[in-house]
N, C-alpha and C positions, 0 to 999 in steps of 0.2 A: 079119643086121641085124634089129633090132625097134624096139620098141616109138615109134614115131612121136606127135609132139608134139601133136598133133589128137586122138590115143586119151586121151595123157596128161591134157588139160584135158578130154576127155569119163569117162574115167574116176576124176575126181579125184571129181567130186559123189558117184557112185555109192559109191566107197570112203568119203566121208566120213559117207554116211547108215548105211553099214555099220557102220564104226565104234561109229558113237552108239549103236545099236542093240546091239551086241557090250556098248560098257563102259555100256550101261542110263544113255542120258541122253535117254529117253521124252521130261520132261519140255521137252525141247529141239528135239525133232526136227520138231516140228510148225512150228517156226519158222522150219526152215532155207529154206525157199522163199522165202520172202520177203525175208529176210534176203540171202541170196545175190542176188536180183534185183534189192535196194535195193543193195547194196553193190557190185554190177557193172554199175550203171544207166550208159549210154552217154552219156544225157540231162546226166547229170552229169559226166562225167569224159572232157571232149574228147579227149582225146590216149587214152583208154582203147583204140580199137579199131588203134591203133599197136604198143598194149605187146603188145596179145593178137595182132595177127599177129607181130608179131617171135619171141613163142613158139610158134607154129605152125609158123611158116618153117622153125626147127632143122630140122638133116636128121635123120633115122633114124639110129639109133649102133648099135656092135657090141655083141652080145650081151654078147661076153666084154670084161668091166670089173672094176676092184678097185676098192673104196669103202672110203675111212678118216674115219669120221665122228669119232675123236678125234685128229687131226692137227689142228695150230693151224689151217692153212687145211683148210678141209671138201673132200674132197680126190676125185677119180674121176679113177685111171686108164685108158686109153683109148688108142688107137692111130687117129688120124682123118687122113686124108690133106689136103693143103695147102687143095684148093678147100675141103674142108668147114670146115678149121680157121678159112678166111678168114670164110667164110659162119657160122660160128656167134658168131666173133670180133665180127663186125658187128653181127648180130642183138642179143646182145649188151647193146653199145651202144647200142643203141636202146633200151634199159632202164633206162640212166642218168640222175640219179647211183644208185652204189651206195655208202651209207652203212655197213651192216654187212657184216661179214665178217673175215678173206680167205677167199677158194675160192682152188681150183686144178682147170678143167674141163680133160682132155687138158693141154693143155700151157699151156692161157690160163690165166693169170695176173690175177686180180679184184682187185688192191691197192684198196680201198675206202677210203671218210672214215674209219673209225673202227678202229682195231685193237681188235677185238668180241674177239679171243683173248684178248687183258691181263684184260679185265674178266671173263671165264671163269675166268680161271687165278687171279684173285684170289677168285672166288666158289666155285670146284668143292669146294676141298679143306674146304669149313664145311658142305656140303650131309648131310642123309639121304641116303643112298645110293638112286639111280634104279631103281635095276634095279627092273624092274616096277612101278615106279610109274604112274599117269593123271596126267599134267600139262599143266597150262594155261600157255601163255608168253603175258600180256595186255602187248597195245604190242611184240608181238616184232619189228618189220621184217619184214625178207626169209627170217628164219628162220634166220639163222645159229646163234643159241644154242638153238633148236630140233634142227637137228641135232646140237651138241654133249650135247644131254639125250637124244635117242635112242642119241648114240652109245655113253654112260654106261648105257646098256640100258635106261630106259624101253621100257613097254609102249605106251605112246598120248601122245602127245605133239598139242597141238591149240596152234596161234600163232593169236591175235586181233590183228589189226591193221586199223585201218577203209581202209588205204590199198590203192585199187587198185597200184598202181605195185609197192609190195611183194609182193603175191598176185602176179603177174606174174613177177617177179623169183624169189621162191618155186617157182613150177610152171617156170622155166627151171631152176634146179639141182634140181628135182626130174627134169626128165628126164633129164638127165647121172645123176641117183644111182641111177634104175635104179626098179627093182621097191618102190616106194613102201610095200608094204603090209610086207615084211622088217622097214621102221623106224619102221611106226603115225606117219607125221609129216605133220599136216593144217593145213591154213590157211582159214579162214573171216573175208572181208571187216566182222568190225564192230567195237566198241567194248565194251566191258567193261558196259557200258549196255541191252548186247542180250544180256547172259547172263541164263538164269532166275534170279529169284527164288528164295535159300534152296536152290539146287542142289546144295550139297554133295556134289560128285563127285567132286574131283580131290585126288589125295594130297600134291601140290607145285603152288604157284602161284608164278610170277614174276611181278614185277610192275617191268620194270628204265627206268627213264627217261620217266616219265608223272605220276608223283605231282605234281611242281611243274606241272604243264601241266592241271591238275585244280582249277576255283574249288573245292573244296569237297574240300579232303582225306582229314576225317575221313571223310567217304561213301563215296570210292573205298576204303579200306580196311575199311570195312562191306561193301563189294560183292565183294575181294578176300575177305574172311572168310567169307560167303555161298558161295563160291564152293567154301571147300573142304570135306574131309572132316571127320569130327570127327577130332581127333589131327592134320591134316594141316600139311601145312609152311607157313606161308610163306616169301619170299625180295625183300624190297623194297631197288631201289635208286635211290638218286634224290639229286638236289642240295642241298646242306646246308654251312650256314655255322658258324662258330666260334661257340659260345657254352655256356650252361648248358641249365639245363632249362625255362627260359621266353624263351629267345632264339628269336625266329622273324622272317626277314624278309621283304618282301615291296616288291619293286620295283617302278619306275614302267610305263611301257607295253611295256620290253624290259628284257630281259636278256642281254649277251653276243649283242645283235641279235637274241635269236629275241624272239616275241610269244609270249603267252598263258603268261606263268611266274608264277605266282600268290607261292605259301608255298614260302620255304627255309625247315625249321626247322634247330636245331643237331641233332646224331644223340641227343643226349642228349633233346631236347625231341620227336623223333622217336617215341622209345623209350618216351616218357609218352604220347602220342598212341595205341600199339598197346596200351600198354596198358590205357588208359580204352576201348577199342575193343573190350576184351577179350582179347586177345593174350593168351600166358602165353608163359615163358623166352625174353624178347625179349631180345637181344643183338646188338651191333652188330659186327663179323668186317672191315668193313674200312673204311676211310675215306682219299682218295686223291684229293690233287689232280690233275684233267687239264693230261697237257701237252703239247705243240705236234707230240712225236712218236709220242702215243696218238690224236691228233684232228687230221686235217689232210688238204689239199687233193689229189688223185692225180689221174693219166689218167682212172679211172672217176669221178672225182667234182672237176669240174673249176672250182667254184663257191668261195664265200670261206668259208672255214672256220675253225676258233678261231685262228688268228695274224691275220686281220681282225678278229675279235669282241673283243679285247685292247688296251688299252693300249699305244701302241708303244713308250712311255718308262716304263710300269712295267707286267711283265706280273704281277704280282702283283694288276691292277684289270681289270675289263672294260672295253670301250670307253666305257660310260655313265658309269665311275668307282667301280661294287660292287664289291666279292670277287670275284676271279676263283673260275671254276669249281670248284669240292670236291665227291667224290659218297661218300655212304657207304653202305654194304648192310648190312641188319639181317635175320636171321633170327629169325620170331618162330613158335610154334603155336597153332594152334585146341585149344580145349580137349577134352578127349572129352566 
C-alpha cells in the first residue's frame, strides 16, 4: 500500500512550486502563497473543511494500479476490497455534484452531469498535437479534460478553476491516478484574473465554457492571448447562437437558468472578435447543439439539469424562451 491522501494534498503544493520552477514560470511563483491561501480560505467556503476531509479519509491504495488517461472515462484500475470500496464510494459523495467527467476509480463508476468525453472527442482531433506541450486548462473543473491533455502526452498541464469543490474533487482522482508527477497535472484554486501579466508561457490554452460567464469578453481573450507563447495555440469554446458576423446576443438575468451569461456571439462574430484581438488562423472545428443525453441529471449529480432549463413544449428554447444551448470551439494562434 502507498501513497495516502494526507501526503497526497501535502505534497500537491510542493510539486506545484516544482513545476513552475522546472517550466520557468518565476514570474508566478511569487504569488502562489497567497493565491492558494485566498483560494482555499475556510473563512469563505463553509462546506470546504468537509470536501478536504472526505479526501483525506480515502484509504491508502495498492501500489500496483494501471491508469488509462485516454479512455473515455479517466480510468485506474485497482483491486480494493468491499470495506474500502464502500468507504471511498462514500467519501466520494461527499464531493458531490460531479459535473465533469466520466471516471472510472476501481470499480466506482462517476456517471457525472456532463459527458465531458463528447466534448473531447469533438475537440482532440483539430488540436496541435500535445505531446510536450505546457498547457493551461482556464475554467477546467475537476480536471477531467486536464487528464485527457496529459493523457495525449503533455508535458505540464496546469487547470485554473476558482472553485474549491473542484480542486477537492481533482486531488480525490489524483489519488486513485497514482504518482502525479508521471502526468505534470496541477490544479491551482483561481481565476484567469490571477494569471501574470503578459506571461506568455504556455504552448496550448483552453479556455472551454467561461467566455459567456465573462462581462467583458474581448478582455478574457486578451488575457487568454497574454497567457500564451508566441506561435501558441489557442482553443476556445463557449455558447453561441445562429447568426452572421454582427449577431451577438445577450440575455436578460438567466439563461437556461444559470445567472451571470453575458455575450453569445454567433461563431462567425466569434471569429471577428479573435481576430481584432489579434488572433491569426482563427477557425471554428465544430459547432453543436447540447442535448438532454450529453448534459443531464445522474446519481453523482442529482440537481436539475438541461431537461429543467428547457422548454418542455419546445426543446429547441430555454426555459426563458432563447435559443436553446449551441456551443462552438474555435481554434485560433498567437502570432510569433
Amino acid at each position: 500500500m502507498a501513497d495516502t491522501p494526507t501526503d497526497t494534498l501535502k505534497d500537491a503544493e510542493r510539486r506545484l512550486y516544482l513545476a513552475f520552477l522546472e517550466y520557468e514560470l518565476t514570474p508566478w511563483l511569487a504569488r502562489l502563497p497567497e493565491q492558494l491561501s485566498r483560494g482555499l480560505d475556510r473563512r469563505r467556503h463553509g462546506d470546504l473543511p468537509a470536501w478536504e476531509k472526505a479526501v483525506t479519509k480515502l484509504p491508502a491504495l495498492p501500489t500496483t494500479r494501471a491508469v488509462d488517461l485516454q479512455d473515455d472515462s479517466v480510468t485506474v484500475q485497482l483491486e480494493l476490497d468491499d470495506a474500502d470500496r464502500r468507504r471511498c464510494e462514500n467519501l466520494l459523495k461527499i464531493l458531490m455534484p460531479w459535473r465533469k467527467g466520466p471516471y472510472r476509480l476501481g470499480d466506482i463508476a462517476i456517471d457525472t452531469e456532463w459527458h465531458s468525453d463528447w466534448k473531447w472527442q469533438r475537440v482532440a482531433p483539430h488540436l496541435s498535437p500535445l505531446a510536450g506541450r505546457r498547457v493551461l486548462d482556464v475554467g477546467g473543473g475537476n480536471g477531467y479534460h486536464a487528464w485527457r491533455m496529459a493523457g495525449a502526452g503533455a508535458a505540464f498541464v496546469l487547470v485554473i478553476d476558482p472553485s474549491p469543490r473542484f480542486y477537492y474533487q481533482f486531488h480525490a482522482v489524483r489519488h486513485f491516478v497514482g504518482d502525479a508527477d508521471a502526468y505534470r497535472t496541477h490544479f491551482l484554486p483561481v481565476g484567469i484574473e490571477d494569471v501574470p501579466e503578459k506571461l506568455a508561457a504556455f504552448d496550448t490554452v483552453f479556455s472551454m465554457g467561461v467566455l459567456y460567464h465573462r462581462p467583458s469578453p474581448l478582455e478574457h481573450l486578451l488575457q487568454l492571448k497574454d497567457a500564451l507563447a508566441p506561435g501558441g495555440e489557442l482553443v476556445l469554446e463557449t455558447l453561441v447562437v445562429e447568426g452572421d458576423a454582427q449577431t451577438v446576443f445577450m440575455p436578460g438575468e438567466r439563461y437556461a437558468s444559470m445567472p451571470n451569461v453575458y455575450f453569445l456571439p454567433s461563431s462567425k462574430a466569434l471569429a471577428h472578435w479573435l481576430e481584432r484581438c489579434g488572433f491569426e488562423s482563427v477557425r471554428c472545428v465544430d459547432e453543436t447543439v447540447t442535448t438532454l443525453d450529453e448534459q443531464r441529471s445522474t446519481e453523482w449529480m442529482t440537481f436539475h439539469s438541461l431537461a429543467e432549463f428547457l422548454d418542455p413544449h419546445d426543446r429547441t428554447k430555454t426555459i426563458e424562451g432563447y435559443p436553446a444551448p449551441r456551443r462552438a470551439t474555435l481554434i485560433a494562434r498567437k502570432p510569433r
